[in-house]
TORLUM-269837 format. One record per residue (C-alpha): residue number from 0; residue in three letters; x, y, z. Coordinates in steps of 0.001 Angstrom, whole numbers, plus 500000, padded with zeros to 6 digits. Layout:
! residues N
NUM;ALA;X;Y;Z
...
***
This chain:
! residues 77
0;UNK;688609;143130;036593
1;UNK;691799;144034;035002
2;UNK;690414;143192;031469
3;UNK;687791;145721;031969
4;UNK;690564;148283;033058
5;UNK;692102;147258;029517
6;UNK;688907;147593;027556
7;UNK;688318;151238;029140
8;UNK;692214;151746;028329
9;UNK;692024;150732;024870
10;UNK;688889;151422;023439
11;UNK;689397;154428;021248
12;UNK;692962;153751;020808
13;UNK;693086;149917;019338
14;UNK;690281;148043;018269
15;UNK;692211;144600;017890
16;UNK;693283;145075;021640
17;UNK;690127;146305;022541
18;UNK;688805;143340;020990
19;UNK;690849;140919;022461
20;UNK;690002;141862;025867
21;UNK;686493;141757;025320
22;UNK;687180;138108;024582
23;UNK;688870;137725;027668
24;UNK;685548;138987;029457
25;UNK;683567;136517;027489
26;UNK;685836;133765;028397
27;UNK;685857;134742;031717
28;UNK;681865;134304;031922
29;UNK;682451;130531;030434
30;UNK;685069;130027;033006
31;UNK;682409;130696;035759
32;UNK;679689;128629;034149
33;UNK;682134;125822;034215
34;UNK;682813;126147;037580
35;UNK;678970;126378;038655
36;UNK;678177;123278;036342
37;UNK;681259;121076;038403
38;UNK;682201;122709;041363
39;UNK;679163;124917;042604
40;UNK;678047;122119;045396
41;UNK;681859;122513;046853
42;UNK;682465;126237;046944
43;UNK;681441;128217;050573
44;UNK;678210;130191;050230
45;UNK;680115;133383;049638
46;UNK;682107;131903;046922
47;UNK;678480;130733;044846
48;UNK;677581;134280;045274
49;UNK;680491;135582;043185
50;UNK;679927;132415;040921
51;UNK;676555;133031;040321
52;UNK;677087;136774;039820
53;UNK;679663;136497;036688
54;UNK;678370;133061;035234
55;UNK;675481;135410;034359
56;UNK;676132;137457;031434
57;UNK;673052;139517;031974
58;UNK;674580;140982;034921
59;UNK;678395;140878;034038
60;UNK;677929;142603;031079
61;UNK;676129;145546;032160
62;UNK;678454;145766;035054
63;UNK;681649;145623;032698
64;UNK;680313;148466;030533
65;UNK;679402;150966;034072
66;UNK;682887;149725;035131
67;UNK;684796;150228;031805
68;UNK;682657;153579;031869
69;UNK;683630;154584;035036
70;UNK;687515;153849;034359
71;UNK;687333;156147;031072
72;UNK;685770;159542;033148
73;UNK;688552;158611;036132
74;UNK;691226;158625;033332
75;UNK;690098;161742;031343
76;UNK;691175;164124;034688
***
C-alpha cells in the first residue's frame, strides 16, 4: 500500500500530508465495500479474499498501523 508507505513517510514531518493519506486509506476501504456490495458474486475466490480482507476496517486498520510501523523502524537505519 503505497499510501501507507506515505503515512509512515510523513507522519512527523506534515500533518496535512499525513492527513491526506490517511484519507486515501479510508477511501480505499469504501472502494472495497463497493466492490463487495456489486461485484463480489463475479470476482475468482482469491480475488473475494483480498475484497473481504480490506472492505473490513477492523482488519485494514490495524494492519496499516503494523505496516506504517514497520516502514518507520526500516527507514530510521
Amino acid at each position: 500500500m503505497w499510501c501507507v508507505m506515505n503515512m509512515a513517510k510523513y507522519r512527523n514531518s506534515s500533518n496535512k500530508i499525513y492527513s491526506k493519506y490517511e484519507d486515501l486509506l479510508v477511501q480505499t476501504i469504501c472502494t472495497f465495500e463497493m466492490i463487495k456490495d456489486v461485484y463480489y458474486p463475479n470476482l475468482t475466490d482469491a480475488a473475494q479474499k483480498i475484497v473481504n480482507f480490506y472492505s473490513d476496517a477492523e482488519n485494514v486498520i490495524p494492519f496499516a498501523r503494523q505496516l506504517e510501523k514497520d516502514l518507520q523502524n526500516r527507514d530510521s537505519f
